[in-house]
C-alpha positions in Angstrom: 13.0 19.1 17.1 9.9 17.2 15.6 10.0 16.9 12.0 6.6 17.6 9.8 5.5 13.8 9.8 6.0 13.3 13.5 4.2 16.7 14.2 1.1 15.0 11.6 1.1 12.0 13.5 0.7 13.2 16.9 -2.0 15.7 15.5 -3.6 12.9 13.8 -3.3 10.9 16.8 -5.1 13.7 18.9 -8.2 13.5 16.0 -6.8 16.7 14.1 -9.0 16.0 10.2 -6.3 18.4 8.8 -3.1 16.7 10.1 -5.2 13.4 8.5 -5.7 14.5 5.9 -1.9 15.9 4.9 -0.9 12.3 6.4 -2.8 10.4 4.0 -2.3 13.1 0.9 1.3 12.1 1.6 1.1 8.6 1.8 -1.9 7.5 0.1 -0.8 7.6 -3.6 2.6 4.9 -2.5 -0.3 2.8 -0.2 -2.3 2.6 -3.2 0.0 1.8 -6.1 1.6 -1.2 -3.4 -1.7 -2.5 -2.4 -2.6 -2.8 -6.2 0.6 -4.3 -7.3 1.1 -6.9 -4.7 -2.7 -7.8 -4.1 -2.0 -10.6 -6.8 -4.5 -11.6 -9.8 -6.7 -13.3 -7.8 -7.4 -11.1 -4.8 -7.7 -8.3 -7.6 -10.4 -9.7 -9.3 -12.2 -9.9 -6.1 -11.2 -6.9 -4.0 -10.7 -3.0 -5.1 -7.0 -1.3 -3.4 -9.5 1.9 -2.9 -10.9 -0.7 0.2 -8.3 -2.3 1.0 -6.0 1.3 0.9 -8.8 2.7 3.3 -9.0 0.1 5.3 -5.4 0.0 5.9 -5.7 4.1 6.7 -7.7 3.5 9.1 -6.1 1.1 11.0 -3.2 3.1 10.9 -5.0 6.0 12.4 -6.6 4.2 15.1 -3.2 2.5 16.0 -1.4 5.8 16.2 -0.7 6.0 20.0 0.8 2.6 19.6 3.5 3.9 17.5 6.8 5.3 18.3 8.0 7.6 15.6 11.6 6.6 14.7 11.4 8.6 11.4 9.7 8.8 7.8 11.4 5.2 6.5 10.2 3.7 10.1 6.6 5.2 9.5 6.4 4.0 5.9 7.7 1.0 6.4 4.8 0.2 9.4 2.5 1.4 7.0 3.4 -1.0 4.3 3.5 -3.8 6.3 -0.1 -2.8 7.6 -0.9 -3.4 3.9 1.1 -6.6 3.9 -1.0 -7.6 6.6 -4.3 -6.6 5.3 -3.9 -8.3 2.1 -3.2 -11.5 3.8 -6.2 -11.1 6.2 -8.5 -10.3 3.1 -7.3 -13.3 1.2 -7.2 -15.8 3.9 -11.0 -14.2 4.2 -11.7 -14.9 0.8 -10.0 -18.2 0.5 -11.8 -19.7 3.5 -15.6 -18.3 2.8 -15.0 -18.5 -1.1 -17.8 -15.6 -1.3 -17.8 -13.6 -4.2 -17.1 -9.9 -4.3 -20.3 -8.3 -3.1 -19.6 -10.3 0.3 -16.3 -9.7 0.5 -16.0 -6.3 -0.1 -17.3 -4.5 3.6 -17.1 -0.6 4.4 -16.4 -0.8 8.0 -15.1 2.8 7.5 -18.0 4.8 6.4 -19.6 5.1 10.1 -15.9 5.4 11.9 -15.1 8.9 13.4 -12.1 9.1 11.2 -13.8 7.9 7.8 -14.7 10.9 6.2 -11.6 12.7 6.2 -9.9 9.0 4.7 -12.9 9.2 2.4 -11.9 12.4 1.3 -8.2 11.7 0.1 -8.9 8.6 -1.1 -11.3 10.3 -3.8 -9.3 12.9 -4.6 -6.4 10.1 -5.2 -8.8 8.1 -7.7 -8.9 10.9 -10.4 -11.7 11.1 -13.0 -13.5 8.0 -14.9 -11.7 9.3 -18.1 -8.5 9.1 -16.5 -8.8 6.0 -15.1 -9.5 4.4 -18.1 -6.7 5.5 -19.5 -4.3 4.0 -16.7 -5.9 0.6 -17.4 -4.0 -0.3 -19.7 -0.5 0.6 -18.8 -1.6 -0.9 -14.8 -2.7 -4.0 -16.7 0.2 -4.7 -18.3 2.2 -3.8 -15.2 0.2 -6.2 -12.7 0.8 -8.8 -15.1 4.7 -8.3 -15.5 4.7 -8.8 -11.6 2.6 -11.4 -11.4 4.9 -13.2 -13.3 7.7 -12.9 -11.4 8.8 -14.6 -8.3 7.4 -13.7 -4.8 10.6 -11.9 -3.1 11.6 -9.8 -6.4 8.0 -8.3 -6.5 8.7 -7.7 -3.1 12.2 -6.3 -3.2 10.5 -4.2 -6.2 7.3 -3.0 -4.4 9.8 -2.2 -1.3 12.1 -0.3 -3.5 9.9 1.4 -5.8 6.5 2.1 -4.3 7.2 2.2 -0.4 10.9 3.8 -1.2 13.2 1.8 1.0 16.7 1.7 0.6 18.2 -1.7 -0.5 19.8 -2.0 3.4 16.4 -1.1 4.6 14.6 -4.2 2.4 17.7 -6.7 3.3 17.4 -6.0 7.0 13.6 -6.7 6.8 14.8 -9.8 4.4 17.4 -10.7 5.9 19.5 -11.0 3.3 22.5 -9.2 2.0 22.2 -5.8 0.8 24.2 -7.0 -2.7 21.6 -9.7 -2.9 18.9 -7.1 -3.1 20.4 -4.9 -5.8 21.0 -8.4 -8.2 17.5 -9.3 -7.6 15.9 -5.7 -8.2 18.1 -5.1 -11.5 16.6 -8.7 -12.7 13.2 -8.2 -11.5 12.9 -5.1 -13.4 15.0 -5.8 -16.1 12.5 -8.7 -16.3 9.0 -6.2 -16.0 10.8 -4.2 -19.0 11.6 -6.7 -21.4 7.8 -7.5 -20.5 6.3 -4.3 -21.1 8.5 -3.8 -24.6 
């Protein structure tokens, strides 16, 4: 028996704008809130996760006859590492063609077949100026507590937190021991607290 995602995902695959758009309405706000964490403060300044988080969508949706559903962690975790990916492309891009963020930034998804329904959810994920404005702060802060920290704990945190994996799940992609994972994500955090206090 098919569970709801897999029966989304072969909908979306099939072009299905409602099945899209439930996929991304249950994925997008995680794909969002891990793109803007782990894009770094110098991609940030430069690049917006609304592109990057759309781009990343539709890639996804394009590549879904390539993937073989092995269950919701499986799904989220190719979808975060599409991210992964995507940040690395865009600052490679940036590194090499130093171009600032007009150039940079390119909406290869407004004439795709699959844009406006990504369009869609990626608005109604945004929320209004007003509350925006007042998340900036708060995300400020935040972006800054994990900027500071090393590499991998972001990671193990962004993993854990915002993509949801398990600590086995984030040491088998690590390879490292499960036990290493926990110590590292009490720290990390522990550090991002006594930050934020």
């Amino acid at each position: 028996m098919p569970s709801d995602t897999e029966t989304l995902i072969s909908r979306a695959g099939e072009g299905d704008d409602a099945a899209i758009g439930a996929l991304l309405d249950r994925h997008l706000p995680g794909l969002r809130a891990y793109i803007r964490l782990r894009m770094g403060r110098r991609l940030r300044r430069w690049d917006d996760e609304a592109d990057v988080a759309q781009s990343v969508c539709v890639e996804v949706l394009n590549n879904l006859d390539g993937f073989s559903y092995r269950g919701e962690a499986a799904f989220r975790q190719w979808l975060f590492t599409m991210a992964r990916r995507k940040l690395a492309q865009r600052d490679a891009h940036l590194t090499a063609e130093r171009r600032d963020a007009d150039q940079v930034v390119t909406n290869a998804v407004a004439h795709s077949a699959i844009g406006e329904p990504v369009a869609r959810v990626v608005q109604r994920a945004f929320g209004s100026p007003s509350e925006v404005a007042i998340r900036g702060e708060t995300l400020a802060r935040i972006e800054a507590a994990l900027d500071a920290l090393p590499e991998e704990t972001r990671e193990v945190i962004l993993m854990s937190r915002i993509a949801g994996a398990t600590p086995a799940e984030i040491a088998e992609r690590l390879g490292k021991p499960a036990s290493t994972i926990r110590s590292t994500l009490c720290r990390g955090l522990a550090a991002i607290g006594r930050a934020l206090a």
